[in-house]
C-alpha positions as protocol buffer text, in pm:
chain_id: "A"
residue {
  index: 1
  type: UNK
  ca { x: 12372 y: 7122 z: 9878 }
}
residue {
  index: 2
  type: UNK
  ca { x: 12212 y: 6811 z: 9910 }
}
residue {
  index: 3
  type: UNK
  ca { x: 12354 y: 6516 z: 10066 }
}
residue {
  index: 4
  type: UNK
  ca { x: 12465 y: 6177 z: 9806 }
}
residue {
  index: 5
  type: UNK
  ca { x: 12669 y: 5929 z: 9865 }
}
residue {
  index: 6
  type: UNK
  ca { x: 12962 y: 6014 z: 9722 }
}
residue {
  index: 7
  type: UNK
  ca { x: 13009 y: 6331 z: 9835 }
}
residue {
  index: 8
  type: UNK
  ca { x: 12941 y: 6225 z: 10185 }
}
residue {
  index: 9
  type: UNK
  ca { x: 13201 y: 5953 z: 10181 }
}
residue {
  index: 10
  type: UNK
  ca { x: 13489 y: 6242 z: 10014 }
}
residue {
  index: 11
  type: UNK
  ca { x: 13710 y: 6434 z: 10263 }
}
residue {
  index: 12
  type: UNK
  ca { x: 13522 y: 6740 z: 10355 }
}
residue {
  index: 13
  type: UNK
  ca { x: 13679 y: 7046 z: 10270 }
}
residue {
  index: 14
  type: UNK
  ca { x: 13516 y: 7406 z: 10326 }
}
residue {
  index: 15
  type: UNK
  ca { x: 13517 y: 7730 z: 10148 }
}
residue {
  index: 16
  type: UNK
  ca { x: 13565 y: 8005 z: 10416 }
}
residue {
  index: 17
  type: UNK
  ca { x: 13418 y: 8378 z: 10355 }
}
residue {
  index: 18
  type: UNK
  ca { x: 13486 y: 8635 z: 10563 }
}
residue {
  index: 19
  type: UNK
  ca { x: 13264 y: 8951 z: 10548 }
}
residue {
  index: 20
  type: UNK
  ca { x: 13359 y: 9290 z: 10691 }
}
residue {
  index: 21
  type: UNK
  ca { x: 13101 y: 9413 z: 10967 }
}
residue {
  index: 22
  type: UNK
  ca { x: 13252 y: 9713 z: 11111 }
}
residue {
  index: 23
  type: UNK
  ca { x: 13039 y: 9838 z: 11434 }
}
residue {
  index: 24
  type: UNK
  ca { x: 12995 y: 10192 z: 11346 }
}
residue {
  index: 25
  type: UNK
  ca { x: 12901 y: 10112 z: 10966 }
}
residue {
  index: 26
  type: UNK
  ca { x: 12773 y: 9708 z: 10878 }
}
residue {
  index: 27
  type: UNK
  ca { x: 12671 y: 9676 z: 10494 }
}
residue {
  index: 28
  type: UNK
  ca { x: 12365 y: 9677 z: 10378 }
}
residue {
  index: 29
  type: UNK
  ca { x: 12245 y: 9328 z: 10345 }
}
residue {
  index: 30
  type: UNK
  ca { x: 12167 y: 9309 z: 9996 }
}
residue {
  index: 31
  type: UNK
  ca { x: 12513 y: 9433 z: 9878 }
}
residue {
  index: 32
  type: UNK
  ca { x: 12643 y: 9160 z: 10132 }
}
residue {
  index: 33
  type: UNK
  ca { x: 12481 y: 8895 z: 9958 }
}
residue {
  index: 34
  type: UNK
  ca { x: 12563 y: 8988 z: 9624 }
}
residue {
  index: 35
  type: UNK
  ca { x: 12948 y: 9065 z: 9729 }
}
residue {
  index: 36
  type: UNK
  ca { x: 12956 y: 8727 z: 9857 }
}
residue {
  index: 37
  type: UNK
  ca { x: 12807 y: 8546 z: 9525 }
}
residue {
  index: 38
  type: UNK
  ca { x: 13071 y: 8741 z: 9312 }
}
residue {
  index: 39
  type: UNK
  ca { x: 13356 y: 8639 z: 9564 }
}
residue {
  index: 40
  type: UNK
  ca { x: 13260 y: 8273 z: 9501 }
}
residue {
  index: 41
  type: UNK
  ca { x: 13268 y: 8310 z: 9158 }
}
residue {
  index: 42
  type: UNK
  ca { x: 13590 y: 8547 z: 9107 }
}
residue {
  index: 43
  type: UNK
  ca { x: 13776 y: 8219 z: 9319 }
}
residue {
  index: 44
  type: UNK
  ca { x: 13639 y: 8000 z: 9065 }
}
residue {
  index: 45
  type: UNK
  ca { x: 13768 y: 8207 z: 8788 }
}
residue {
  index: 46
  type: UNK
  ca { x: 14090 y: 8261 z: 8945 }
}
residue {
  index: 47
  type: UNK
  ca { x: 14422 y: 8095 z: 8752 }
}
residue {
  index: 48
  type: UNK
  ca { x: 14502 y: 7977 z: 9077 }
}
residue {
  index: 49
  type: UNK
  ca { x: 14200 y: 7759 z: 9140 }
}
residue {
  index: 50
  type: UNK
  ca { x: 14232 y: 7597 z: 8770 }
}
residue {
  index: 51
  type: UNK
  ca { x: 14489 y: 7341 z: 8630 }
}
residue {
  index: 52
  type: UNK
  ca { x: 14827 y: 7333 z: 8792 }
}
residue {
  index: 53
  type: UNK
  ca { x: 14709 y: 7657 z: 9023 }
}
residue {
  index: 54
  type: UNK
  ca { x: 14846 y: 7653 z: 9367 }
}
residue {
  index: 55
  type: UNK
  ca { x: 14473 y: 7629 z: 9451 }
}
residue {
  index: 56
  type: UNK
  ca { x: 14349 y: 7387 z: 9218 }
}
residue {
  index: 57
  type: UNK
  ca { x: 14389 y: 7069 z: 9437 }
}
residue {
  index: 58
  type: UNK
  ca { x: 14197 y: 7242 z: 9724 }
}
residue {
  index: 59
  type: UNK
  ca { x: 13921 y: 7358 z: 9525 }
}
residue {
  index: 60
  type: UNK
  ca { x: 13916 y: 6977 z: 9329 }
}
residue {
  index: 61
  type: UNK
  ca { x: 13888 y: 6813 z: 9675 }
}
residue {
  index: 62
  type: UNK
  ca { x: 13618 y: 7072 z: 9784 }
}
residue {
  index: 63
  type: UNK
  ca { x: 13407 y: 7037 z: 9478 }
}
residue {
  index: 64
  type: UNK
  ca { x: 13474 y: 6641 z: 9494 }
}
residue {
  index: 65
  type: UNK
  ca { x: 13248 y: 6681 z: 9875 }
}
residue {
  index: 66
  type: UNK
  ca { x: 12966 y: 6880 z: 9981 }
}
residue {
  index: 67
  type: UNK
  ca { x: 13032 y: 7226 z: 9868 }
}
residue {
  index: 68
  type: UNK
  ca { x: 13041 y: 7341 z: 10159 }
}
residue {
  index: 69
  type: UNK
  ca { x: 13079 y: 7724 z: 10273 }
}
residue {
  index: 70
  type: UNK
  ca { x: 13064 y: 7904 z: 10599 }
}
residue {
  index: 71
  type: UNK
  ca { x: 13045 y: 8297 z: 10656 }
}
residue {
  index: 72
  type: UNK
  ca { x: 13230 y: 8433 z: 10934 }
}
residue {
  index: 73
  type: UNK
  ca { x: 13245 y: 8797 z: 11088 }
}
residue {
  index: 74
  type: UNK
  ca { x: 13521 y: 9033 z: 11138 }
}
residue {
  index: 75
  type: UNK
  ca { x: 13645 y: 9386 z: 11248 }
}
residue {
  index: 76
  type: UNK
  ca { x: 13955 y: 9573 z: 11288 }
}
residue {
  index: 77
  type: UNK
  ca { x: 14222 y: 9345 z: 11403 }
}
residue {
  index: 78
  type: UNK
  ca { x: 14034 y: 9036 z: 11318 }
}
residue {
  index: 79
  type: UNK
  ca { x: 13999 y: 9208 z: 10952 }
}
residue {
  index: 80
  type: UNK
  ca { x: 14311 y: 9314 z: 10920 }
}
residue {
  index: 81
  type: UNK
  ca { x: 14458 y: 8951 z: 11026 }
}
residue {
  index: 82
  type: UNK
  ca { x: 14210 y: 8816 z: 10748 }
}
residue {
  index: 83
  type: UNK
  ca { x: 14363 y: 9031 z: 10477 }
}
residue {
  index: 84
  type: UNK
  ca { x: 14680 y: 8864 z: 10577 }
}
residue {
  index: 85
  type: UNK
  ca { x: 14658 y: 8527 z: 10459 }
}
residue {
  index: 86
  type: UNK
  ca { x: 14623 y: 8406 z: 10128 }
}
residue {
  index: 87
  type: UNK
  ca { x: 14265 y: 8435 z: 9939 }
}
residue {
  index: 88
  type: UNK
  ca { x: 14087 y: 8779 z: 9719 }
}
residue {
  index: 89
  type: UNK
  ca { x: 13868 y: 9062 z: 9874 }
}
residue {
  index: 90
  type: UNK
  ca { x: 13614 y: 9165 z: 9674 }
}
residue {
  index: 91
  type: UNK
  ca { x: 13474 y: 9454 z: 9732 }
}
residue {
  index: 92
  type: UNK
  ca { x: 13108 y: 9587 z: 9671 }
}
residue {
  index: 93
  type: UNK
  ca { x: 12927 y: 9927 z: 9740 }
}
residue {
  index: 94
  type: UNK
  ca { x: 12925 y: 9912 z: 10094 }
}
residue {
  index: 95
  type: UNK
  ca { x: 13033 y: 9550 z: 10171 }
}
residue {
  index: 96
  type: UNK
  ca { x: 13373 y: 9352 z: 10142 }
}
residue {
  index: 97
  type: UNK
  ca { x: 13414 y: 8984 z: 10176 }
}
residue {
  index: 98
  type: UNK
  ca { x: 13707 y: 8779 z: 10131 }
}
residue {
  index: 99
  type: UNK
  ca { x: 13735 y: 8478 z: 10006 }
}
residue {
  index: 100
  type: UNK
  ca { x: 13994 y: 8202 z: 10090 }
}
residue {
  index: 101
  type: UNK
  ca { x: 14109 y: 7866 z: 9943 }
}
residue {
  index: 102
  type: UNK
  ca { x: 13934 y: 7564 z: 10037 }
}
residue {
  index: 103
  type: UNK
  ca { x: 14039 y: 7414 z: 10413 }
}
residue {
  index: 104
  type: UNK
  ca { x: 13985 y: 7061 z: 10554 }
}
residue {
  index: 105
  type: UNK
  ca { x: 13649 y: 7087 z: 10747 }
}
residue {
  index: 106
  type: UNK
  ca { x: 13889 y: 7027 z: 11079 }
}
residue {
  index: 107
  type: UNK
  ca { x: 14175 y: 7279 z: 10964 }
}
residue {
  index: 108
  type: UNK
  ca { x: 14082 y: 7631 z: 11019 }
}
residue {
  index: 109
  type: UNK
  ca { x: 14351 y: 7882 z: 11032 }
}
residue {
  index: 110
  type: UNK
  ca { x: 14343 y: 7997 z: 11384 }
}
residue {
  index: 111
  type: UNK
  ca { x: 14314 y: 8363 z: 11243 }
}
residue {
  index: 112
  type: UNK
  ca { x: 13996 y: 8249 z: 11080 }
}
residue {
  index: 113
  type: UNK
  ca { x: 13905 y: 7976 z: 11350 }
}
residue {
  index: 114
  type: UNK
  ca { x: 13898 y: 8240 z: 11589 }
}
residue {
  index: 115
  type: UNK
  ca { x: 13585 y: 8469 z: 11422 }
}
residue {
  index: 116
  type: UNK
  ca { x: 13223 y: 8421 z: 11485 }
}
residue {
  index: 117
  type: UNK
  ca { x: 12996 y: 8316 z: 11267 }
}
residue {
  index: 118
  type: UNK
  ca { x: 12698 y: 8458 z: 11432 }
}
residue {
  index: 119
  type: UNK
  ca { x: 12617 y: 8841 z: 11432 }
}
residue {
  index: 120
  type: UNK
  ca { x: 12601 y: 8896 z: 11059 }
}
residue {
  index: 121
  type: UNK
  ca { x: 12219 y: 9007 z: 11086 }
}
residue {
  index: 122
  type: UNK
  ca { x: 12179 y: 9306 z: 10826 }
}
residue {
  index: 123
  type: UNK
  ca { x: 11960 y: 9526 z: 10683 }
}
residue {
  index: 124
  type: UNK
  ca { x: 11899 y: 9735 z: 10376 }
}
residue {
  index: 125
  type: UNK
  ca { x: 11855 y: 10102 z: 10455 }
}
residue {
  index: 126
  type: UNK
  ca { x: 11648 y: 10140 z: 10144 }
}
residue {
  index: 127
  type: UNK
  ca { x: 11460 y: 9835 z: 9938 }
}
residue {
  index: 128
  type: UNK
  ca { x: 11696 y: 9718 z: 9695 }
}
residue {
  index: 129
  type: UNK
  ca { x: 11561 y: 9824 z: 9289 }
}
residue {
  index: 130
  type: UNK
  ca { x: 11396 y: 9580 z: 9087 }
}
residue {
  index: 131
  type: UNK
  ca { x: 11648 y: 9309 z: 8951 }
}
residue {
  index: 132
  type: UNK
  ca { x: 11759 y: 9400 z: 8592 }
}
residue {
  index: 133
  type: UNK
  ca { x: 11613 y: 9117 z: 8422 }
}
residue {
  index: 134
  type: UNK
  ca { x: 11955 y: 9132 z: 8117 }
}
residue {
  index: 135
  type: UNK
  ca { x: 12193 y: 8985 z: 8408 }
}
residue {
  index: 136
  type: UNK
  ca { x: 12195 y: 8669 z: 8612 }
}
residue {
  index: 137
  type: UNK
  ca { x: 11932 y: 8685 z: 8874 }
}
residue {
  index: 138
  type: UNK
  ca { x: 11967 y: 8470 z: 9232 }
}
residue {
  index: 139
  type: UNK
  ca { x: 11634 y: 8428 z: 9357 }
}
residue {
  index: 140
  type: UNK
  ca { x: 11585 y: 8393 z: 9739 }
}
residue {
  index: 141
  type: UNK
  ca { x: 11291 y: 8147 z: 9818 }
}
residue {
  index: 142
  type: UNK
  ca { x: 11033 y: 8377 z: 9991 }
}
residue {
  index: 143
  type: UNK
  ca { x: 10908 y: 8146 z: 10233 }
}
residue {
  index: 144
  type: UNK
  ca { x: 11257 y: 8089 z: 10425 }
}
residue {
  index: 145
  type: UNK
  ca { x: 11442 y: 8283 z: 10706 }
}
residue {
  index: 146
  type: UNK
  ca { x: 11789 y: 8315 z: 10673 }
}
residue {
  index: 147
  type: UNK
  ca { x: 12038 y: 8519 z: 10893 }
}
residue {
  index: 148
  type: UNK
  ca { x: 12279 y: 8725 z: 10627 }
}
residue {
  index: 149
  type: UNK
  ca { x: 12581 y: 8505 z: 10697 }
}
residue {
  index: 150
  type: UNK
  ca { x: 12328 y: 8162 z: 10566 }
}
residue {
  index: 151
  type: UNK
  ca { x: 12161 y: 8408 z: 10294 }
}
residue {
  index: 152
  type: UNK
  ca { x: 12573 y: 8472 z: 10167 }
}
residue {
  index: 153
  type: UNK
  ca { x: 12647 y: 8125 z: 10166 }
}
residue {
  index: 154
  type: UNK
  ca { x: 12331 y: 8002 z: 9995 }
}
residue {
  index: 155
  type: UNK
  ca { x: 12376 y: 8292 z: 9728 }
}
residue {
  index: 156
  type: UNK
  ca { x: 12741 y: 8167 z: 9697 }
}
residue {
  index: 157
  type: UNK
  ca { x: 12604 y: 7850 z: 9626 }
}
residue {
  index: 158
  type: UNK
  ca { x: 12394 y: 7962 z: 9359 }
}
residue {
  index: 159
  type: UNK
  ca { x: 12660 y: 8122 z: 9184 }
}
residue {
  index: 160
  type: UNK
  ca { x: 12847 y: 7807 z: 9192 }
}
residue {
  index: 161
  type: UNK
  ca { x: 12621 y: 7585 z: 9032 }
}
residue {
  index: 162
  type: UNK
  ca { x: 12528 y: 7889 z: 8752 }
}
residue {
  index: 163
  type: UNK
  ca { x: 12907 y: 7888 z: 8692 }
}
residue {
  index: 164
  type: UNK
  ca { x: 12919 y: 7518 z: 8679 }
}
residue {
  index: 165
  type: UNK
  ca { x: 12593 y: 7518 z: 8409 }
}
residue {
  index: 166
  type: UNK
  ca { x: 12785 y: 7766 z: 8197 }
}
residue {
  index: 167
  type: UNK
  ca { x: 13012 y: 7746 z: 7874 }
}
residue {
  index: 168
  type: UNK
  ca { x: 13346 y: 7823 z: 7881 }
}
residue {
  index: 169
  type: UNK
  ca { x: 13274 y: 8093 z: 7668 }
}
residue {
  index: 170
  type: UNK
  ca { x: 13012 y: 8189 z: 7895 }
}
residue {
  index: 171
  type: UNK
  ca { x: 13185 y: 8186 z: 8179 }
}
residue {
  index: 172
  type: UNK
  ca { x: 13440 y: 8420 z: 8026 }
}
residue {
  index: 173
  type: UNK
  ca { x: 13189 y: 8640 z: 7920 }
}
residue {
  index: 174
  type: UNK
  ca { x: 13060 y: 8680 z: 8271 }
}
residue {
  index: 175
  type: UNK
  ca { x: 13409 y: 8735 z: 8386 }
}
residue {
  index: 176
  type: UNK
  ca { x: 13447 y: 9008 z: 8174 }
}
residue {
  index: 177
  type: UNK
  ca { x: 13151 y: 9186 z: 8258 }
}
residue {
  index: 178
  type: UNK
  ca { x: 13254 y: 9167 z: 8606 }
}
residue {
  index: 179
  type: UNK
  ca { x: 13049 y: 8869 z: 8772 }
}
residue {
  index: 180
  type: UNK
  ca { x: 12706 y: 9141 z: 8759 }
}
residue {
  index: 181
  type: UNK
  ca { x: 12479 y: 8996 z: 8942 }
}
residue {
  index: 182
  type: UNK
  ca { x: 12161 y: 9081 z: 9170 }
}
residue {
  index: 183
  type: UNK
  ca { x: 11995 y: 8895 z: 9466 }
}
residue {
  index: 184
  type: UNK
  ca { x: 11697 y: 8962 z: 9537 }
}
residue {
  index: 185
  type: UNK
  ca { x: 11389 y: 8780 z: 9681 }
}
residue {
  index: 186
  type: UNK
  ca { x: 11141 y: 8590 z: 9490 }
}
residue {
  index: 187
  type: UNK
  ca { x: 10792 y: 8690 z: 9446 }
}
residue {
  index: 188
  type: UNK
  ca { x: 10581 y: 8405 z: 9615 }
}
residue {
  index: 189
  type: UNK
  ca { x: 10357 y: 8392 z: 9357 }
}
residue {
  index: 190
  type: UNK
  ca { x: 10713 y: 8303 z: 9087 }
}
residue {
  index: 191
  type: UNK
  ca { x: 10845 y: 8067 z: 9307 }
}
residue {
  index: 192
  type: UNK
  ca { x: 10714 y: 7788 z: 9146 }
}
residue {
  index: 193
  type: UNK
  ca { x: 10800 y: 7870 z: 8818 }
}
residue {
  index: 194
  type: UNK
  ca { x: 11124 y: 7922 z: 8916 }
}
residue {
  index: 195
  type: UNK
  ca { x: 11216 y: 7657 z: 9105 }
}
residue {
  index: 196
  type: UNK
  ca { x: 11029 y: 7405 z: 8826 }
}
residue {
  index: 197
  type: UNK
  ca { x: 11175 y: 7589 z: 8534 }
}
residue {
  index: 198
  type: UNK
  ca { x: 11507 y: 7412 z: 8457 }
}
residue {
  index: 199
  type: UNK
  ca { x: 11748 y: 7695 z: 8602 }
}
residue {
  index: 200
  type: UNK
  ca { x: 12007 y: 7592 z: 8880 }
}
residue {
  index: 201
  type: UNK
  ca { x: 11816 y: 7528 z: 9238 }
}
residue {
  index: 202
  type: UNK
  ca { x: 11995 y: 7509 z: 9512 }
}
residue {
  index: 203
  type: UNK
  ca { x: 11882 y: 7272 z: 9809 }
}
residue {
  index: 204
  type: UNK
  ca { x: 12037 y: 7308 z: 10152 }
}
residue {
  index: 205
  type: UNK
  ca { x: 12163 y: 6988 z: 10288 }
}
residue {
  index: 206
  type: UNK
  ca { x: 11988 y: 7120 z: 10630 }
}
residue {
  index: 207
  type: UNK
  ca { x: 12305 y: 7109 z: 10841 }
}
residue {
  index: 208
  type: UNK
  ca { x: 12243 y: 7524 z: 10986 }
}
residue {
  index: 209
  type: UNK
  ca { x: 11902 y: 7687 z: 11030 }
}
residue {
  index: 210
  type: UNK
  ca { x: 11642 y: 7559 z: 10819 }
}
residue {
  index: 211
  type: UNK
  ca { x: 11547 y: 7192 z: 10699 }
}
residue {
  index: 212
  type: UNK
  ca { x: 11758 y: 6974 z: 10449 }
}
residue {
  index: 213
  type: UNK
  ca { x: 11608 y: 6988 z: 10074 }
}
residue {
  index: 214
  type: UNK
  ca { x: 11483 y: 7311 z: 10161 }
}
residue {
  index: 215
  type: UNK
  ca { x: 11514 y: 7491 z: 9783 }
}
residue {
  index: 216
  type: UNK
  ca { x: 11674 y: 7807 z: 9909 }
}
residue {
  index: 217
  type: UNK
  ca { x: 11772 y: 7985 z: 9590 }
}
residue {
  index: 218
  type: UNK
  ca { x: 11770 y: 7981 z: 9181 }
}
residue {
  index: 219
  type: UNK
  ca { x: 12001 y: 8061 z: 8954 }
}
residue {
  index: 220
  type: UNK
  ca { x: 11861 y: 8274 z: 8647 }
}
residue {
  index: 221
  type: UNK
  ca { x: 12180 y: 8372 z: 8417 }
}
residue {
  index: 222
  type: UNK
  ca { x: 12062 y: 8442 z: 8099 }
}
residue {
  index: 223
  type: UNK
  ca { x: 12245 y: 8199 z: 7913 }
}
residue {
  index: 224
  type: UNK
  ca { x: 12055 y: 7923 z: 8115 }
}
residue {
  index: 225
  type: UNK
  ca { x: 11738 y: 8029 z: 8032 }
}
């Protein structure tokens, strides 16, 4: 997200995702990205994160800053350790992620402190299908780079602010059907109807891989349409 202010002058606070990359059998990329989103999104719509929630002050301090969110790696142990502390796996065709409450940018648990966050580059064995065009959309801007661990994190964040666009009833409505999404990557020649249409863009505030402002992804749910 892009850098104001207000935000900059809040206590910075981190959402931490952890994705399960197993040596003998990594996900495929695009069901990484999407498990990701949905894990970002199921936290949001948690009791826990809303109200009196055990979670509610973390996420209320995280959403007060930069929403920031980094993607670490793990395996085995380091997985299983993960699993241990408090936050919700979500689990997608071939990829898990788990998602934790939001830390203090300085106050990693040393469980989580400990993983990498490089070595999430992934692939899809196949090309994903064409994006059913009757459920929210995340559209990758063409033109950028991204390992999988920034491409997870900048889909997260495009759930986010689709979640934040939404109705309440919306929002439920999306809950119940599951948090269906797709991600999938922009046509060039749509990018600029997308990104000038009104929907949700996200722009990276630049601090990991590629430029700040960069317009990274859009958020097409239905309802915003």
């Amino acid at each position: 997200m892009p850098p104001d202010d207000h935000r900059d002058e809040a206590p910075q606070f981190v959402l931490p995702l952890v994705a399960r990359i197993e040596r003998g059998a990594p996900p495929a990329r695009t069901d990484a990205l999407e498990t990701a989103a949905r894990a970002v999104l199921v936290l949001l719509g948690d009791e826990r994160a809303t109200g009196d929630g055990e979670w509610a002050d973390a996420v209320r301090h995280w959403e007060d800053a930069q929403i920031r969110k980094v993607v670490r790696r793990a395996r085995g142990s380091e997985w299983r350790r993960a699993e241990a502390l408090p936050g919700i796996t979500v689990t997608g065709k071939s990829a898990q992620v788990r998602v934790f409450p939001p830390i203090p940018l300085d106050g990693w648990p040393k469980d989580l402190a400990k993983l990498q966050v490089s070595g999430t580059e992934l692939d899809d064995p196949e090309p994903p299908v064409a994006a059913d065009p009757a459920q929210p959309v995340l559209w990758l801007n063409p033109e950028l780079e991204m390992s999988a661990g920034k491409a997870m994190a900048q889909a997260g964040h495009g759930a986010q602010l689709a979640w934040w666009a939404l109705s309440e009833a919306e929002r439920s409505a999306w809950r119940d059907a599951g948090f269906a999404l797709s991600v999938r990557a922009a046509a060039p020649a749509d990018w600029t109807r997308l990104t000038g249409g009104g929907l949700p863009v996200v722009r990276d505030a630049g601090f990991t891989e590629i430029a700040p402002g960069s317009c990274t992804v859009v958020a097409d749910h239905p309802a915003l349409r």
